[in-house]
N, C-alpha and C positions, 0 to 999 in steps of 0.2 A: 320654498323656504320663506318664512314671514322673516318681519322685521329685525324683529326678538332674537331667531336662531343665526341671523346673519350676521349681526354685532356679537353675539357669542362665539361666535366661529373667530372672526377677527378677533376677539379681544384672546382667543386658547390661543391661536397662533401666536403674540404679542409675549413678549419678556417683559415681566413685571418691573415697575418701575421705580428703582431702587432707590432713586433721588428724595422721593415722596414715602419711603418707607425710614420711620422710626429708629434711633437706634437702640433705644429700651427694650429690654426682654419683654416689656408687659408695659402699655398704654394705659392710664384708664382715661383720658382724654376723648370726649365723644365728640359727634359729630350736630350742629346745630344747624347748619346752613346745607343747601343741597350746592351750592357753589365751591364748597371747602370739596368737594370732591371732582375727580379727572379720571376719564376712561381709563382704566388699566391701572391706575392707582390701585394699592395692595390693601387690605380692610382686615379686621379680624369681628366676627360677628360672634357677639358673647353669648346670643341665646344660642344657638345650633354648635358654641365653639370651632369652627374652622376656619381656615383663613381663605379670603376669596379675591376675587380682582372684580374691579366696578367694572359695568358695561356702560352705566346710565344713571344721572340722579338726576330727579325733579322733584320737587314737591318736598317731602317727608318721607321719601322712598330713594330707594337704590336698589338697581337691579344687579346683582352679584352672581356671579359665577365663577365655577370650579374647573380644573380640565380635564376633558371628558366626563362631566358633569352637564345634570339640567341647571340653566339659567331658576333664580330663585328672586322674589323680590324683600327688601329686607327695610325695619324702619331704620331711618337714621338715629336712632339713639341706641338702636343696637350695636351700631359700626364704629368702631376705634380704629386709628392708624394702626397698619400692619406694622412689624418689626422685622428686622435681618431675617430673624430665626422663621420668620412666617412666609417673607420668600424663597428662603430655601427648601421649605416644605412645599410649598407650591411647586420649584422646579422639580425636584425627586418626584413628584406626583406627574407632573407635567411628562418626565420622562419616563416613566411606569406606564402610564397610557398608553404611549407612541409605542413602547416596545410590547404591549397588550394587541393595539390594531395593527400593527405589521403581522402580530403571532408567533414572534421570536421568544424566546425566552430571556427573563432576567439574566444579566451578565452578573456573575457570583463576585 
């Protein structure tokens, strides 16, 4: 495992971090600095519209990632604070997966 997939592993295991998530339905508030950001912080990226968790910001970049998704790198002007509604889409995702690689089915 390289660097990259290591800190995504860590950051899928991690529960988003709700302190730093919004409580607006909709942000438009972007991101200017790679400091305004913290691993596991919750993001919603407008170009691709989903909501992601940061693994990593430097520069003008932010690496984001999904659970049970490929890590993706994203500019910061794309990245808004995530809101409630974008961490609970993350958890129902986050729990879709886990009951995907176990092989169980959805509980109805």
């Amino acid at each position: 495992m390289n660097g990259r997939e290591t800190d995504a592993t860590a950051v899928l295991t991690a529960q988003p971090d709700r302190n730093r998530a919004s409580e607006l339905p909709y942000s438009s508030q972007i991101f200017t600095c790679w400091r305004q950001l913290k691993a596991g912080q919750v993001v919603f990226d407008r170009v691709k519209e989903l909501p992601c968790m940061v693994i990593r910001a430097l520069g003008a970049h932010a690496i984001v990632v999904r659970p049970g998704g490929q890590p993706w790198e994203a500019q910061l002007r794309r990245l808004s604070p995530g809101t409630e509604y974008h961490c609970r889409q993350l958890d129902a995702l986050a729990r879709h997966v886990a009951y995907q690689r176990r092989g169980e089915e959805r509980p109805h």
